[in-house]
VEXMARKOL-586456 format. One line per field, with one value per residue (C-alpha): residue number from 1; x, y, z. Coordinates in steps of 0.001 Angstrom, whole numbers, always signed. Layout:
<sites>
resi	(NUM;...)
c1	(X;...)
c2	(Y;...)
c3	(Z;...)
</sites>
This chain:
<sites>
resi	(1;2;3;4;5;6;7;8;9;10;11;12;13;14;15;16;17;18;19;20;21;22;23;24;25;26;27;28;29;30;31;32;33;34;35;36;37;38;39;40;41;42;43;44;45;46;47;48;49;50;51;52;53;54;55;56;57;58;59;60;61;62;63;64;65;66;67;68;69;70;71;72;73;74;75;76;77;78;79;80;81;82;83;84;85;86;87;88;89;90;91;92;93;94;95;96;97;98;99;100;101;102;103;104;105;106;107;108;109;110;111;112;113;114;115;116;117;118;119;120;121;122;123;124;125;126;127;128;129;130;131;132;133;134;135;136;137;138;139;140;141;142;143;144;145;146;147;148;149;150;151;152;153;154;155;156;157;158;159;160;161;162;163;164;165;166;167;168;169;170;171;172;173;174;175;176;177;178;179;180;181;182;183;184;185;186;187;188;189;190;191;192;193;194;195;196;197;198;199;200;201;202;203;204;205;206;207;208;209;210;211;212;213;214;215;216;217;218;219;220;221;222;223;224;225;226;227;228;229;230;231;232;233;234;235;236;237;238;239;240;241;242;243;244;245;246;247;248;249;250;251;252;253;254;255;256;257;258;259;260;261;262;263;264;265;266;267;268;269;270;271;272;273;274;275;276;277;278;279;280;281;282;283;284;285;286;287;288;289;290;291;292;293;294;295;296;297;298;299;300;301;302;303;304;305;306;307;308;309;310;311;312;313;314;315;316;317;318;319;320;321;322;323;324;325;326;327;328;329;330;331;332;333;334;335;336;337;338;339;340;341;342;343;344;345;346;347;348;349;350;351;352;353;354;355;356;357;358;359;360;361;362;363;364;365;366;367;368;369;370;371;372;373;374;375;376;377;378;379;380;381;382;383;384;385;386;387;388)
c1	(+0;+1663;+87;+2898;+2295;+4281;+7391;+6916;+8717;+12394;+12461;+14517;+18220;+17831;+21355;+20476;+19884;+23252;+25285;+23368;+24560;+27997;+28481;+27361;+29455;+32694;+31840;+31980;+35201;+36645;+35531;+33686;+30117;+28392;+26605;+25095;+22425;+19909;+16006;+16118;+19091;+21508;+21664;+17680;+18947;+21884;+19103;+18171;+21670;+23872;+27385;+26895;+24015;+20657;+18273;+16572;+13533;+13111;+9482;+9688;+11618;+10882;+14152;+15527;+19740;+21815;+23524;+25707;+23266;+25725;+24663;+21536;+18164;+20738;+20116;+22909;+22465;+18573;+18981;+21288;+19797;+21627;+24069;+23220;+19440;+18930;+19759;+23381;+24335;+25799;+24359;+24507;+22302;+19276;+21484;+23398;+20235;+18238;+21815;+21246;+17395;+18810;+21519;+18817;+16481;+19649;+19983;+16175;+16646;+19797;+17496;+14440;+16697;+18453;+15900;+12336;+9992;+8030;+11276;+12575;+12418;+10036;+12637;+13627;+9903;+10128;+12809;+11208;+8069;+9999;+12035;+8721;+7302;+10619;+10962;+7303;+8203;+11378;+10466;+10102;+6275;+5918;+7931;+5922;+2363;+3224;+4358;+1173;-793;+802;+345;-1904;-4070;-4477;-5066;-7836;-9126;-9671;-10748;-8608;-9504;-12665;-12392;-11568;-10789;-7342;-8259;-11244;-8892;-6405;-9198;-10309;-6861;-6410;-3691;-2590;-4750;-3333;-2992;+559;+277;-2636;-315;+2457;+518;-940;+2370;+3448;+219;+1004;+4662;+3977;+424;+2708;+5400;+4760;+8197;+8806;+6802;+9496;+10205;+12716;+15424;+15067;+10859;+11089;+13195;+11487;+7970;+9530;+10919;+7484;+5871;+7775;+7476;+3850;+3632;+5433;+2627;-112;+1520;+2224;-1853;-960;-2;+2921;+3419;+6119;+5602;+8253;+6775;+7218;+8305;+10665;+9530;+9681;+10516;+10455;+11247;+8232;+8362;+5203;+2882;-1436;-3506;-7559;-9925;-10222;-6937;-8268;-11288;-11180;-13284;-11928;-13527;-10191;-7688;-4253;-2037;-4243;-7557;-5927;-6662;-3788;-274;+2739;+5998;+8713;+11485;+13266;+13339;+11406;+9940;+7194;+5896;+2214;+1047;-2748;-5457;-6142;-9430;-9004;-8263;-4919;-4519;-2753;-40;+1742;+1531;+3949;+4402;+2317;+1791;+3123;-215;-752;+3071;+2386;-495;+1491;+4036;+1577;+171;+4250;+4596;+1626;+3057;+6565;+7270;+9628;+11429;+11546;+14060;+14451;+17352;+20134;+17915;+14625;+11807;+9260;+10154;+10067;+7407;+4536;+2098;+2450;+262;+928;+1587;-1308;-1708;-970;-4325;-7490;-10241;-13833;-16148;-19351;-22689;-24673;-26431;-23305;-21878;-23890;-25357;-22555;-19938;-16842;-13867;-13295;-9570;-7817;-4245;-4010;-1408;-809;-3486;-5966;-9034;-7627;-10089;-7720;-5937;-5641;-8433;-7515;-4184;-3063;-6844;-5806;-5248;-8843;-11467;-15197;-16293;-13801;-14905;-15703;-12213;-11902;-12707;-9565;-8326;-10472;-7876;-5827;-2307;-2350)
c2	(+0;+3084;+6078;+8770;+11594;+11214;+13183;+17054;+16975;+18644;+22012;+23532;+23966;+28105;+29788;+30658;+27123;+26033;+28724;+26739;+23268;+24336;+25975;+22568;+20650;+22880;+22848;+18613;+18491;+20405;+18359;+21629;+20441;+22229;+19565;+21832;+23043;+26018;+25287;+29194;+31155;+32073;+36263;+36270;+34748;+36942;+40048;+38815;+38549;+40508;+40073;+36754;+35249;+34516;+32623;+29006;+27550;+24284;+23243;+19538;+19606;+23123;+24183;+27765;+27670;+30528;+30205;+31543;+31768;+29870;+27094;+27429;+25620;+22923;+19526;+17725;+17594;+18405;+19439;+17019;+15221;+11768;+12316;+12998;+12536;+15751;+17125;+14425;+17036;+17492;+16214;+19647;+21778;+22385;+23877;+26104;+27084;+28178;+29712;+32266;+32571;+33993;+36166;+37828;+38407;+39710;+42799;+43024;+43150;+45779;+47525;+48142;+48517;+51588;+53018;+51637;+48938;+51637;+52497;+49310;+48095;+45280;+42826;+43250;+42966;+39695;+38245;+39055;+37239;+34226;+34079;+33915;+31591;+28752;+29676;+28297;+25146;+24209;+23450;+20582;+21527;+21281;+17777;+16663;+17741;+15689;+12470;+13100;+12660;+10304;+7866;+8505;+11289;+8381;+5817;+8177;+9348;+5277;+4163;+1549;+1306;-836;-4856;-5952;-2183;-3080;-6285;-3954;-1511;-3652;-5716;-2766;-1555;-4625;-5918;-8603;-9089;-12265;-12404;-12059;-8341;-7662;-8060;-6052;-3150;-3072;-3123;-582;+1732;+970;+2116;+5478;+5648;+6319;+7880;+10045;+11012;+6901;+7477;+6860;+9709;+10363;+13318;+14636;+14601;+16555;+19165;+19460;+19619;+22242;+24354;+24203;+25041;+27921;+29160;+29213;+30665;+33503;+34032;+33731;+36379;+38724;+40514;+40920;+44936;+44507;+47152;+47089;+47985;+48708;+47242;+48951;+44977;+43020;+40428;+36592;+34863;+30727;+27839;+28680;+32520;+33231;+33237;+33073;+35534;+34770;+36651;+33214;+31893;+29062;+28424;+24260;+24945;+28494;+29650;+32185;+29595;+29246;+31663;+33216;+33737;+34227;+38042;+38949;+37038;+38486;+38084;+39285;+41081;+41262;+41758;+45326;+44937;+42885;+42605;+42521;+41412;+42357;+40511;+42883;+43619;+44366;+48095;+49155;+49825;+52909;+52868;+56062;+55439;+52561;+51150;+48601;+49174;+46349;+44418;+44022;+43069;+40309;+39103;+39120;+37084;+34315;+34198;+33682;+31033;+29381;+28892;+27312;+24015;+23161;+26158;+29735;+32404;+35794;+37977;+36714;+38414;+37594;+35906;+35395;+31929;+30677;+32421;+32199;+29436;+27600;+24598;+21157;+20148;+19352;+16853;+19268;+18496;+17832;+15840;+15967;+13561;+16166;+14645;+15039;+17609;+19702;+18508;+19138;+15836;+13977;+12749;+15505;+14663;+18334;+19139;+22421;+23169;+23038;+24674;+24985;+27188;+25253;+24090;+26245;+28455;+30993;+31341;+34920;+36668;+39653;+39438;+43503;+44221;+47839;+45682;+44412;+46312;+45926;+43348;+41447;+41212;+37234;+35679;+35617;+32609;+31047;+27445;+24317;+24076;+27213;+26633;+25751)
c3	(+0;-1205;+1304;+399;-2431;-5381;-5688;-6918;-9941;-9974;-10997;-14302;-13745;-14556;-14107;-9799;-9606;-11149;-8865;-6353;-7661;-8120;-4665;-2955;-5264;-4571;-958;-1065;-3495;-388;+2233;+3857;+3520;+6518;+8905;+11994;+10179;+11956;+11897;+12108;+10415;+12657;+11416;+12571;+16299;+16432;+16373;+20100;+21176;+24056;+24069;+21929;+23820;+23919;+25896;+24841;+26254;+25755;+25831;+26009;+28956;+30776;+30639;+29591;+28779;+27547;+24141;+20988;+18210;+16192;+18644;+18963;+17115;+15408;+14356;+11963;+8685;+8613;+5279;+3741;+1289;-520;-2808;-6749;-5615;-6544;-10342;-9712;-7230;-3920;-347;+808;-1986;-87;+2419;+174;-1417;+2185;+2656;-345;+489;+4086;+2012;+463;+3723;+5356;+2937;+3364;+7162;+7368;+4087;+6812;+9841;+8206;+5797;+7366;+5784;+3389;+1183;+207;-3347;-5166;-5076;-1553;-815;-2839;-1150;+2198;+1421;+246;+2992;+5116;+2882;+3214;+7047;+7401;+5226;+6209;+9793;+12014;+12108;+8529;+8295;+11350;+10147;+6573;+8420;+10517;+7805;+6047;+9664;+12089;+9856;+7339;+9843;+10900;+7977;+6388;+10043;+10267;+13689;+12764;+12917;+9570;+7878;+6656;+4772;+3396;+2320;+667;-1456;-2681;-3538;-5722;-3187;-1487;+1700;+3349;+7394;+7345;+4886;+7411;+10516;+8883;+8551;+12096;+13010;+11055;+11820;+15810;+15101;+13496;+15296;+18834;+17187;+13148;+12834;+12061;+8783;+6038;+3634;+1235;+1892;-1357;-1628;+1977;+370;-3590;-895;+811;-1351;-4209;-1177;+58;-3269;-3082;+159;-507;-3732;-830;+1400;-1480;-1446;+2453;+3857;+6059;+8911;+11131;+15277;+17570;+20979;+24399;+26061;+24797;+22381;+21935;+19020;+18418;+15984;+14071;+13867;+11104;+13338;+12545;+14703;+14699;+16708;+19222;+19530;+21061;+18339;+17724;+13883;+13254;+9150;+9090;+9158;+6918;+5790;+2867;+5300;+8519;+9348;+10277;+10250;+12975;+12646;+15356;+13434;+16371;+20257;+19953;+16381;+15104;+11157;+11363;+7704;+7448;+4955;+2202;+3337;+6655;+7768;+8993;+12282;+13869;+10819;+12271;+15957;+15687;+19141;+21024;+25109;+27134;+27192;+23724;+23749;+26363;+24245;+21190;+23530;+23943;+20508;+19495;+22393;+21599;+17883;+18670;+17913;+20346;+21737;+22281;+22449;+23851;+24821;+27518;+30585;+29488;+32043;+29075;+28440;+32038;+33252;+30491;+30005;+26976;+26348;+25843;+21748;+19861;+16933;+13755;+12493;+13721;+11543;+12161;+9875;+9100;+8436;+5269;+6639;+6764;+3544;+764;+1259;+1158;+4291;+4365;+6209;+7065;+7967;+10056;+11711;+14888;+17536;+21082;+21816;+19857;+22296;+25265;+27121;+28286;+24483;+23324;+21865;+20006;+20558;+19776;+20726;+18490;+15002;+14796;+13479;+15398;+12593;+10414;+7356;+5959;+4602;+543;-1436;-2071;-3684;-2511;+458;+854;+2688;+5881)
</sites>
């Protein structure tokens, strides 16, 4: 039974692409391929740093450690792919080619830190947006949620819970459905059931996934406003630093979910500046009186914490991470089974994110009570499923 999504194809080698290729390859003919590679690049931590140091929370374990940002959100070679899987090419080339995405957003970054988001050019406004875009899909979240569904989502979604379900499925599939191919999937469903990150996928369709999807992101972003806030408190960021604001944080079925219908998406562009990215139909708010007071900062705290995968960071001094509540990890997705009734006569497995705050009756409402207008308008009509 083959449950994974075929392969995106490979994109054309344009010339950016073959700099790309031949960076990676120089970089293994040297035997310098980089293998500590950062979940979040390491110029976007170093904006939180004092004297080289900033502060990690770990969530999983409740534990908050000072550290170099060169050090800090690692895993070996998360990006390295096998070699000549990719266009014959090096093990490193999704790594060299995040490393010129983050290039780019650098200029962007110094660009608005010296000369303010309004007067920077179309292509540094493009290269921003993608670098949002492949920050959201490069991350342990978005590698998570796809295993998710690949196991447990599709364990859920066939109900493969019922006596007998599996054999159904596989005589339907045309395959073989003998005891001992019935007994190797339970297994195998048990495995990844208690534990998604078991699901098997291929190196090279995580990163063509990725970096289509990044792509595509950064299209959806590109009708939003952007405004950037300084904020009177100093700000979190985390491992998953695009962040989705809805009216009710905590709303289990929210209709203004994903990145294109969200109302407004924050993201903090550093420890006293936050990029608030508004829906095209929603007013601006307070676009010359630029800073938020220290409540909607501590709001806009939790709505960040709330988001993180697995840790947050802060400046060297900061209390945020040990002293805010963040909730317990959700499953990515949550799948509800609506009745005909609710389906245009017919059974819909309906589908939506879901994050820490998800189902919490003290999540933030609001958060930055000043950016919502007294009635947001009903999100726009987007693809089938708009990104998520």
């Amino acid at each position: 039974m083959n449950i994974q999504d075929q392969d995106p194809p490979a994109p054309a080698i344009t010339p950016e692409l073959q700099r790309i290729l031949d960076a990676a390859a120089a970089m293994t003919a040297k035997g310098q391929e980089p293998r500590r590679h950062h979940l979040v690049p390491k110029f976007y931590l170093e904006r939180w740093a004092i004297n080289n140091r900033i502060l990690v929370t770990d969530l999983d374990i409740n534990k908050s450690f000072p550290v170099a940002p060169i050090n800090a959100l690692i895993e070996t070679d998360y990006y390295r792919v096998p070699a000549g899987s990719f266009q014959g090419g090096s093990p490193v080339v999704w790594e060299t080619w995040l490393s010129t995405i983050e290039g780019h957003a650098k200029s962007v970054f110094d660009a608005i830190d010296k000369n303010g988001l309004p007067n920077i050019s179309d292509i540094q406004h493009a290269h921003l947006l993608h670098f949002l875009g492949v920050q959201i899909t490069r991350s342990r979240s978005y590698r998570f949620r796809a295993r998710w569904m690949m196991g447990p989502g599709y364990y859920q979604a066939m109900e493969l819970d019922r006596p007998g379900s599996i054999e159904a499925l596989l005589i339907r599939e045309g395959k073989d459905p003998s005891p001992e191919r019935i007994s190797e999937l339970e297994a195998y469903f048990a495995q990844v059931n208690a534990d998604p990150w078991r699901v098997p996928m291929a190196a090279e369709q995580e990163m063509l996934m990725s970096t289509e999807a990044g792509g595509k992101m950064a299209e959806t972003l590109h009708s939003r406003r952007l405004v950037l806030y300084r904020t009177a408190k100093p700000l979190l960021t985390c491992d998953e630093p695009v962040v989705l604001l809805h009216e009710h944080m905590g709303a289990i079925h929210p209709d203004d979910g994903g990145y294109l219908r969200a109302p407004i998406i924050a993201f903090p562009f550093g420890p006293r500046e936050v990029l608030a990215m508004f829906r095209e139909d929603l007013p601006l708010s307070r676009p010359n009186d630029v800073e938020l007071d220290w409540r909607e900062t501590l709001e806009l705290n939790r709505a960040i914490a709330g988001n993180a995968h697995r840790h947050l960071v802060e400046g060297p001094d900061g209390r945020n991470g040990a002293n805010l509540y963040v909730p317990a990890a959700k499953d990515p997705v949550r799948m509800v089974t609506l009745p005909p009734a609710e389906g245009n006569g017919h059974e819909v497995l309906w589908t939506t994110a879901q994050r820490r705050w998800t189902g919490e009756h003290d999540a933030p409402v609001r958060p930055v009570s000043a950016w919502w207008p007294a009635a947001v308008p009903p999100p726009p009509q987007g693809p089938a499923r708009p990104a998520e």
